[in-house]
N, C-alpha and C positions, 0 to 999 in steps of 0.2 A: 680265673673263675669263668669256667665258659656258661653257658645258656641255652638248654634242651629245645629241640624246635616243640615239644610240647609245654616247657615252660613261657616260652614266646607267646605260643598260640594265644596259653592264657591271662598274659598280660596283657597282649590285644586286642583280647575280648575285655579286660575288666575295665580297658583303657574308650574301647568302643562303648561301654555300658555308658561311663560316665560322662563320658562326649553327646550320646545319641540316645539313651535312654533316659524317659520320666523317672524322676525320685516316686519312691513309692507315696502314696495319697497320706500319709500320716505325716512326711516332710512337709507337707505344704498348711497344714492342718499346726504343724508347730510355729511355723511362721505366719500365720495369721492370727498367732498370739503374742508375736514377739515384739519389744517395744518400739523396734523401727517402723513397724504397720500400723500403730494404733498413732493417735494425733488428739491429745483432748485439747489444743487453741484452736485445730479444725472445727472441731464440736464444740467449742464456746461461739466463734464465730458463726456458724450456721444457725445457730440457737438465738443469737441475737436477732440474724437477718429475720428469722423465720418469724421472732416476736414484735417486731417493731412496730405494728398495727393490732390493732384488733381484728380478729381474721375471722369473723363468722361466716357459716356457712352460706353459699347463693351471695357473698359480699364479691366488689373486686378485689379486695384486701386478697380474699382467701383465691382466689385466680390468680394474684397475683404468685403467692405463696407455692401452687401447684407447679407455675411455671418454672420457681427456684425449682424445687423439687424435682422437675424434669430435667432443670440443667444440669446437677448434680449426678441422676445417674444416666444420660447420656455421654458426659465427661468422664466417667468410669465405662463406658465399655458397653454396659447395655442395651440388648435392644429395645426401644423404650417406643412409650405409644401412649395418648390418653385416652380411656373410657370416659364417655361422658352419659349422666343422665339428668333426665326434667320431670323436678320431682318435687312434690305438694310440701313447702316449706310454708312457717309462720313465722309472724313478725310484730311487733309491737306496734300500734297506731295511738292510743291513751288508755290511762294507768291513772287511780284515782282512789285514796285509803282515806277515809275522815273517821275518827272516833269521835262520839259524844260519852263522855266519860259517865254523866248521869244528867239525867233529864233538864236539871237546872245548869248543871256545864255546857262551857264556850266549848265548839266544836272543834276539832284538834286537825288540821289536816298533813297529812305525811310528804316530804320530798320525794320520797321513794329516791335518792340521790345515794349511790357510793360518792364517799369525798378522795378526792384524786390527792395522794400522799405522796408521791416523787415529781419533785419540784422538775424534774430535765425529762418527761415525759410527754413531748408535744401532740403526742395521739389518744391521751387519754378522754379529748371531747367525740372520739370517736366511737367508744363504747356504746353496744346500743343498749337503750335501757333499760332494767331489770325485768324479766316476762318467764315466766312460762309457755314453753313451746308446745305447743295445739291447744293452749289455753282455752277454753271456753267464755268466749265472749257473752257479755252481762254485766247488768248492776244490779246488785242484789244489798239487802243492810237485814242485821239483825242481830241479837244479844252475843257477846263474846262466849265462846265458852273454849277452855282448855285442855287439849286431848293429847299433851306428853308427847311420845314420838307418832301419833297418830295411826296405831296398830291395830288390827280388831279386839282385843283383848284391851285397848286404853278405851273403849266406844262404850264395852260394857258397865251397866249401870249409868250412862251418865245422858242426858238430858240436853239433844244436837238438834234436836227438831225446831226450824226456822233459824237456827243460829248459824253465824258465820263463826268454825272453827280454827283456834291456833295453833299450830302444833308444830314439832322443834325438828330440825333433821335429824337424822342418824337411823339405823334401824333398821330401814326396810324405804325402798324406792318412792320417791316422790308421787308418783303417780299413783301408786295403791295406797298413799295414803290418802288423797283428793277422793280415789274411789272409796275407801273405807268410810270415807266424811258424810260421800254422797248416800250410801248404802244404811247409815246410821240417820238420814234424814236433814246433814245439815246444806244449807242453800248458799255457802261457797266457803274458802278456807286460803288462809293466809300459815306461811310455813316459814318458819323462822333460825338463824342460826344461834342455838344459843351457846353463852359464852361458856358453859360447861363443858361441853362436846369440843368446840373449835377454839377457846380463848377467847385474847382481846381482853377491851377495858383499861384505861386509863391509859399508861404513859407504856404499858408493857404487850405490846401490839406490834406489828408490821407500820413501819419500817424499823422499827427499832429492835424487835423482836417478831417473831416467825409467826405469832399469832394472830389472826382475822383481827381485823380494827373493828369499832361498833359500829362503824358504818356500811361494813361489809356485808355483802350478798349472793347468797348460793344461788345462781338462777340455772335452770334444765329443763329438760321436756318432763312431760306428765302423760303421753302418748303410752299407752299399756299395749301396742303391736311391736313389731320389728318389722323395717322398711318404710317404703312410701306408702302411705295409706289409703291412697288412692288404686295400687295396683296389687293388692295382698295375694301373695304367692308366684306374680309374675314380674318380669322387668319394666321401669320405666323408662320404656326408648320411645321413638317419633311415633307416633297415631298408633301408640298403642291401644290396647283397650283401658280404660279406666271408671272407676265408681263415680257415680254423682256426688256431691257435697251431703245429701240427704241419705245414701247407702252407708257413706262415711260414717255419718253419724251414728244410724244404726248398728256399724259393725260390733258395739260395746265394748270398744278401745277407746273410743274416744271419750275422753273427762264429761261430765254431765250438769259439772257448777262450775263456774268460774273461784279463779286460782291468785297468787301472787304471792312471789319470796318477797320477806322482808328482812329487815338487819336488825340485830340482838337490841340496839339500840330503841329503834320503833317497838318491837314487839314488849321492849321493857315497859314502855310507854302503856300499853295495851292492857298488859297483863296488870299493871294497877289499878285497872279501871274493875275485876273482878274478883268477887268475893262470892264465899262457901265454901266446901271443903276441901282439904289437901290428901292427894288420894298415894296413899305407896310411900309417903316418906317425901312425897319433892316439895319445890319450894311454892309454887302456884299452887291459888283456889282453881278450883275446877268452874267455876259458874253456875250457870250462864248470868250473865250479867254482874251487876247494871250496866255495864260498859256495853253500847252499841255501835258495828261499825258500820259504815257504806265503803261498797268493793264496787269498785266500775272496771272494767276491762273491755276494749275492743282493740281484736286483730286482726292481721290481713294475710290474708292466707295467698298465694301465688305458685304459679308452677316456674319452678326456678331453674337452674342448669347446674348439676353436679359436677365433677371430675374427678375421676378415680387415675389416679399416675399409676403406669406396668411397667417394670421391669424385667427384662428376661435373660440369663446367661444358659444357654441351651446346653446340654446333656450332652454329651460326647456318643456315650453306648445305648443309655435306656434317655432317649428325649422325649417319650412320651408320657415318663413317669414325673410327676411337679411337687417338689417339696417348694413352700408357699410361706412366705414373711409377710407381715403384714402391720400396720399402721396405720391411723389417719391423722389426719390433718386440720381439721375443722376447728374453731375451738369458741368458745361463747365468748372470749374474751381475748387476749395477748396469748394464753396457753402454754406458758414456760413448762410445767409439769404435763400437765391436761392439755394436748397431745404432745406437744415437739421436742419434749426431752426423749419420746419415742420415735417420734421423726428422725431428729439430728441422729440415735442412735443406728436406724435404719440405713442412713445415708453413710454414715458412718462401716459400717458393713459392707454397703456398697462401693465403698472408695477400699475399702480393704481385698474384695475378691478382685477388684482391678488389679491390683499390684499382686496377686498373687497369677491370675490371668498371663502379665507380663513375664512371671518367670518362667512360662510352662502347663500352668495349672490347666486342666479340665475336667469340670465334674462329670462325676459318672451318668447323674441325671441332670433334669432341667431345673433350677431355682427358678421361683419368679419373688419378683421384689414387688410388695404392694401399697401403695401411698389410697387411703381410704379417704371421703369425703363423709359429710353429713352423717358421722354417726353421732354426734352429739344430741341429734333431732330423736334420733329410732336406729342407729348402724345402718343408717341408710347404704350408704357406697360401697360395704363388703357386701347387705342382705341383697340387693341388687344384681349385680356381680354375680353373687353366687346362685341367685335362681335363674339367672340369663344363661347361665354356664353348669347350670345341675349335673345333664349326664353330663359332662365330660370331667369334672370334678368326681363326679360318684364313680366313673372307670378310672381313672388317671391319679389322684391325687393322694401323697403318698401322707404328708401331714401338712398342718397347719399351725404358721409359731407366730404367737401373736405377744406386741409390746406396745403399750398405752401409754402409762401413766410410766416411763421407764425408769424415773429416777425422782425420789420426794424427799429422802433422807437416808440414813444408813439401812443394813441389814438386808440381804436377799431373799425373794420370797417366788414360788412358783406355786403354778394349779395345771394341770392335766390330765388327760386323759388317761390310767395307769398303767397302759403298754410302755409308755414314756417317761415314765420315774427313775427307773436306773439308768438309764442315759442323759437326763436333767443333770442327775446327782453326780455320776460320773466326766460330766462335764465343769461342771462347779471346781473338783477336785484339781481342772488345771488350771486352774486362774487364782490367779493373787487378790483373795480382800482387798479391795480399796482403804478400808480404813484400819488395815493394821496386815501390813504385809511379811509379817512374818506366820502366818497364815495364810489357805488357800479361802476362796469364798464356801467350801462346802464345811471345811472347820467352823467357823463365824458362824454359819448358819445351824449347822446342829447344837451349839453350845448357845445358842440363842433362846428366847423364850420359846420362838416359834419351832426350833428341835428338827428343825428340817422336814418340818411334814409339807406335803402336797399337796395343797388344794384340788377340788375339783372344777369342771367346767359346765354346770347346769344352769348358771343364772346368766342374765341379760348384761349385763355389765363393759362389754365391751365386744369386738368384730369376730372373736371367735365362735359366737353364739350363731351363726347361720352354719359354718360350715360342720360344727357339732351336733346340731339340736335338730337339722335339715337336713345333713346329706347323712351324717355318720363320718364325717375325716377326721382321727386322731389329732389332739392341737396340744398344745402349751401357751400359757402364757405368763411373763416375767415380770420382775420390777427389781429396784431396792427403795427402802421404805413401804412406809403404810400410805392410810389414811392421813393428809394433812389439811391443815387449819385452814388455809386460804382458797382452797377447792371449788373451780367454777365461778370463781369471783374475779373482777379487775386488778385483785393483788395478783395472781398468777399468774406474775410475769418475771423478766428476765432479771432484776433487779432482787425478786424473793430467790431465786434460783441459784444466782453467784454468791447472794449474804450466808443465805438458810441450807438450800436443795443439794448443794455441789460444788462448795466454793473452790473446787481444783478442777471440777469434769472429771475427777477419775472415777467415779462410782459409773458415769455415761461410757467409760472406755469397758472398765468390766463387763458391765452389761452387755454391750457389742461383742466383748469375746467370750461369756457362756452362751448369749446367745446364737453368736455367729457358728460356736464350736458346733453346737446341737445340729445346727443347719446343715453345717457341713459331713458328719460322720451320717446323716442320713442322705445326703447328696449324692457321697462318694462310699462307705463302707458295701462288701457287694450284697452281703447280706443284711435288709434290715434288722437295728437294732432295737426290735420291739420285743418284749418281755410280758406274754399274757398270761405268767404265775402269779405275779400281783395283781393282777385284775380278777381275776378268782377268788383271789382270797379276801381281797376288799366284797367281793359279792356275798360272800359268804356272809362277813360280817355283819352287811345290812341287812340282811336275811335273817339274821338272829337275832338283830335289834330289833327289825318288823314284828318278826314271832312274839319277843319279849313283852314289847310295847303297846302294840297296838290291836292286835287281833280277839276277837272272841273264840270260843270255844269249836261255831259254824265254821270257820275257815280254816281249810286245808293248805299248807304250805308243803306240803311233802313232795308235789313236782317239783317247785322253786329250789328248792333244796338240791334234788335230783340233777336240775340243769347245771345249775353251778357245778356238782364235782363232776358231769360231762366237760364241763369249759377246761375244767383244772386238771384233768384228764388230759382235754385234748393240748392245752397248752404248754403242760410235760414233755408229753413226746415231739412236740414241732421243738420247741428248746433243745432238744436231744438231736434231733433233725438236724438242727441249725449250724451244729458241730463239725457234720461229718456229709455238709452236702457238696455237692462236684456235679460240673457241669453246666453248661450258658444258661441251657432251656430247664432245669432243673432250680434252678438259682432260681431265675425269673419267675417259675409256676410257686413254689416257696413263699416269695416276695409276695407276690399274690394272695395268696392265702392270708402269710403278715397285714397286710394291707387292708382285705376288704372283713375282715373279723370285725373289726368297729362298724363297717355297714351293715350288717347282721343284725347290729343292734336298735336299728331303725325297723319302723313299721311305716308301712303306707299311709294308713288311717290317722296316724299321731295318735296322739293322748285325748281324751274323752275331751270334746267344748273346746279344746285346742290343738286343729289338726295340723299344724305349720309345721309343729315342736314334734318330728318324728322319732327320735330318741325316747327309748322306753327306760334305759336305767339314768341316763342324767335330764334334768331339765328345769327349769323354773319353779318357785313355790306359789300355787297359785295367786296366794295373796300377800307376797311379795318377790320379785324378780331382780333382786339382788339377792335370794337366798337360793342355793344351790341344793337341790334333792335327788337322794337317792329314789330309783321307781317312784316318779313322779305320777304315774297314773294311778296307783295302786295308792300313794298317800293322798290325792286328789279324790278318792274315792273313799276313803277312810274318814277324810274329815266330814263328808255327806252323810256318810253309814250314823255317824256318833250323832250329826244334825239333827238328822228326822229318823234316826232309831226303825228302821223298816226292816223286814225279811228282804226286801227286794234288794232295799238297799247293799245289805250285806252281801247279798247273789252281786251284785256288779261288782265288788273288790274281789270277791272269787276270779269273777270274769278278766278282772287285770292282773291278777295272779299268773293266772292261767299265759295272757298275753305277756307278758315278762319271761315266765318260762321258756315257752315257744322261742322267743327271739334269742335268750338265752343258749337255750338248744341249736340254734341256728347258726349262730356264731363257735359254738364247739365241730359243727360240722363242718363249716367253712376253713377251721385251723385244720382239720385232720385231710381234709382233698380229697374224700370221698362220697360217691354217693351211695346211697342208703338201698 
């Protein structure tokens, strides 16, 4: 059998391929799923390192933490650097709760003490003690009264005036509900976790079981900005410019009474001391009284030194283009969930694109890897960050993938921006459920209660909210599990984490690869994979529910209407586009277009009374910032209209109508790359 010199050629070319040419980017994409790449004794280990103190933010604990962090991914390959900022942190000085249950009772005074439950925990005197962060310092006493989850709708009807209010977490962010307390009249407020919401009680509690002990305490900020509050809208670097203590105040972010979490146990305490009536079916009289408390609180407020850790694996072709990981680090306590099951997960990733670096790999763009500081206080270290770095974020950055809370229990759950849903979903389909692997994670998830739906990204909740609500960058962000029992407290640590959160780390490994995968097919695929037909049609829909719900007769929807089927218009034919496109510089103008559609949907101005929150169709609820809203301006305007019942009034939610439109419109023009 001889051998054509054109059969030669070609086996010397396929033999040169194989020798000298890169596998295609989907090769390397499979093996940074495969189970030689993944390591969860890696990520049990780091997780321990990273919990072994309590690592608050402006502590050395958490310097210390930063500098693992930096070893980690400068051992993988990164080019690595820290941002540092100094920036307006508080702290606990004395904390002081007395009840006199009635006039002739012996006065009751509180430990304010979590009890340290693992016996081989030698840093638990390290904990600092229970506070509210920008607390409003004071001593203030007065009748108990009981306001449920502390909502503006718990306020109604009930009688706060001079009282010190108690009210139970869940619901809606701590901070609005201090401000709801202050707004209804009451002169300070004690917030509690009750054992409904989070468990606990008796012998069926952490450590024995997963639930909050009754001595357990939800402590967080009550800070209603994002950032330091000292520099609102700019970075805090050396001799910057910054507000006085007295502007601060003014800004109306800041609490206006003094504050204080307590544990299910106290407040039990508490709530016996009041009688009258039980509003809604719960178990507590509403008050006020006869139970009186005294709340003392003073803090110390200091300008501290932040550290945001950077990682960078530069782009090969498009290095000016930055898909963006992001985490922090900080944590009110040990933080086994709350942050560094997001951490280890990070770093994790990070130890994974090294070994795939080693075999060849390089991305098409630039990743950066981000280790976040002090967002526990306000997201301090991404808000920062990212207004030091506005324009080049607002030309450059392709998206934004954010992991917190990465691992709390089973079940996977995502929120995003909706260009990003079928690539979320998509990615899910290659990975194996941790907890029943004969299933992928996006089975599990659809068959789940949760059905695979997608959050959105309008509320304050974690570091994605600056580069969303600020610049306009496309984001995601992940978990598995919910909501857990021991959140923010001295239980979340490494010890609830291996019993309750993970006892293998494989839920931590999954996580690493949906969301390393997402990373990567936006790194390297040439053409973004963004999809802005669901984005349209989710507009639609809250268009119809505004109409439905909320409008009078006066108000015209008929532009709102109009821009959305421009959007769905234009983001038909770019889809169509996206098919049959060819060419460097045509790719790239494309990508562009993909790209800056979500900054379209920012306005200069921001939202009415909150101009930071440049995002017109996602963004905070005003009076709560754990709750996510569609056209937040336009509902912020609605609830005013219903208020004070005015012609005027109604004219301004025309007027954000109108603005939702517009930007609407603007982003349909930005997909189609022409001008008008």
């Amino acid at each position: 059998m001889s051998i054509t010199t054109t059969s030669l050629a070609f086996l010397l070319a396929a033999l040169s391929y194989f020798l000298f040419s890169s596998p295609p980017k989907q090769h390397y994409h499979t093996l940074f799923l495969s189970p030689p790449f993944s390591n969860n004794a890696s990520i049990a280990l780091n997780l321990r390192t990273l919990t072994r103190r309590p690592h608050i933010a402006g502590s050395d604990a958490n310097a210390e933490a930063a500098a693992f962090v930096l070893s980690i991914f400068t051992s993988s390959s990164l080019k690595t650097h820290l941002v540092s900022y100094h920036v307006s942190l508080t702290y606990p000085l004395h904390r002081s709760l007395v009840l006199t249950p009635t006039q002739s009772a012996k006065p009751i005074t509180f430990t304010l003490k979590q009890e340290n439950l693992v016996d081989n925990n030698p840093y638990a005197n390290e904990v600092t003690p229970t506070f509210h962060g920008y607390a409003k310092s004071g001593n203030v006493s007065g009748p108990v009264v009981y306001a449920n989850y502390g909502r503006v709708q718990d306020f109604v009807g009930l009688n706060v005036s001079g009282a010190v209010v108690v009210a139970r977490y869940g619901k809606i962010y701590r901070g609005d509900i201090v401000r709801n307390a202050y707004h209804a009249g009451a002169v300070g407020v004690v917030i509690y976790t009750d054992e409904r919401d989070y468990g606990g009680g008796g012998d069926e509690c952490f450590p024995v079981s997963k639930w909050m002990p009754p001595s357990g305490v939800q402590v967080g900020t009550v800070y209603n900005g994002l950032g330091d509050p000292t520099t609102p809208g700019w970075e805090s670097v050396d001799g910057c410019e910054r507000l006085s203590e007295e502007e601060v105040e003014m800004s109306g972010d800041m609490p206006r009474i003094p504050s204080l979490p307590i544990s299910a146990a106290d407040a039990e305490v508490i709530l016996k001391s009041v009688v009258g009536d039980v509003v809604d079916g719960d178990v507590y009289p509403v008050g006020p009284g006869p139970g009186v408390l005294n709340l003392s609180y003073i803090g110390e407020t200091v300008i501290a030194k932040i550290e945001n850790v950077i990682g960078v694996i530069e782009g090969e072709e498009e290095p000016d283009r930055y898909v963006i990981l992001g985490n922090h680090r900080d944590a009110w306590s040990f933080g086994a969930v709350d942050p560094n099951s997001g951490t280890v997960v990070l770093l994790e990733i990070a130890q994974r694109l090294d070994k795939l670096k080693r075999r060849g790999w390089k991305p098409r763009r630039t990743i950066i890897l981000c280790n976040w500081d002090a967002e526990e206080y306000a997201l301090i270290g991404s808000t920062e960050w990212v207004e030091e770095n506005r324009e080049m974020l607002a030309s450059r950055a392709v998206a934004y993938l954010n992991v917190d809370c990465a691992v709390s229990g089973p079940g996977f759950r995502a929120s995003a921006t909706p260009q990003l849903d079928e690539l979320i979903k998509q990615a899910a389909q290659e990975v194996r459920d941790p907890d029943n692997t004969t299933q992928t994670v996006y089975d599990s998830w659809i068959g789940s209660s949760n059905s695979g739906v997608i959050g959105r990204l309008g509320d304050l909740t974690s570091d994605y909210a600056s580069f969303v609500q600020h610049v306009g960058v496309p984001a995601a962000d992940m978990r598995f599990g919910g909501g857990y029992p021991v959140y923010h407290s001295m239980y979340d640590d490494f010890t609830w984490m291996e019993k309750f959160g993970d006892p293998m780390f494989q839920r931590h490994v999954a996580m690493a690869s949906v969301l390393g995968l997402v990373a990567l097919r936006l790194a390297d695929e040439e053409v973004l994979p963004f999809n802005y037909v669901s984005y349209a049609s989710e507009l639609m829909k809250s268009a119809q529910d505004l109409e439905k719900d909320n409008l009078n007769n006066s108000i015209d929807v008929s532009m709102l209407f109009k821009s959305i089927q421009d959007l769905s218009t234009a983001a038909q034919e770019i889809h169509i586009e996206k098919e049959g496109i060819k060419g460097a510089l045509k790719v790239r103008e494309l990508n562009d277009r993909l790209m800056m559609g979500e900054r379209a949907l920012t306005d200069r101005d921001g939202l009415s009374g909150r101009t930071w929150y440049k995002h017109l169709v996602y963004g905070p609820a005003k009076y709560n910032e754990y709750g996510s809203k569609s056209f937040p301006g336009i509902d912020d305007a609605i609830d005013n209209a219903k208020r004070v019942k005015t012609k005027a009034s109604w004219g301004l939610v025309q007027h954000e109508i109108w603005r939702v439109s517009r930007a609407i419109r603007h982003a349909s023009l930005v997909l189609k790359g022409e001008l008008t």
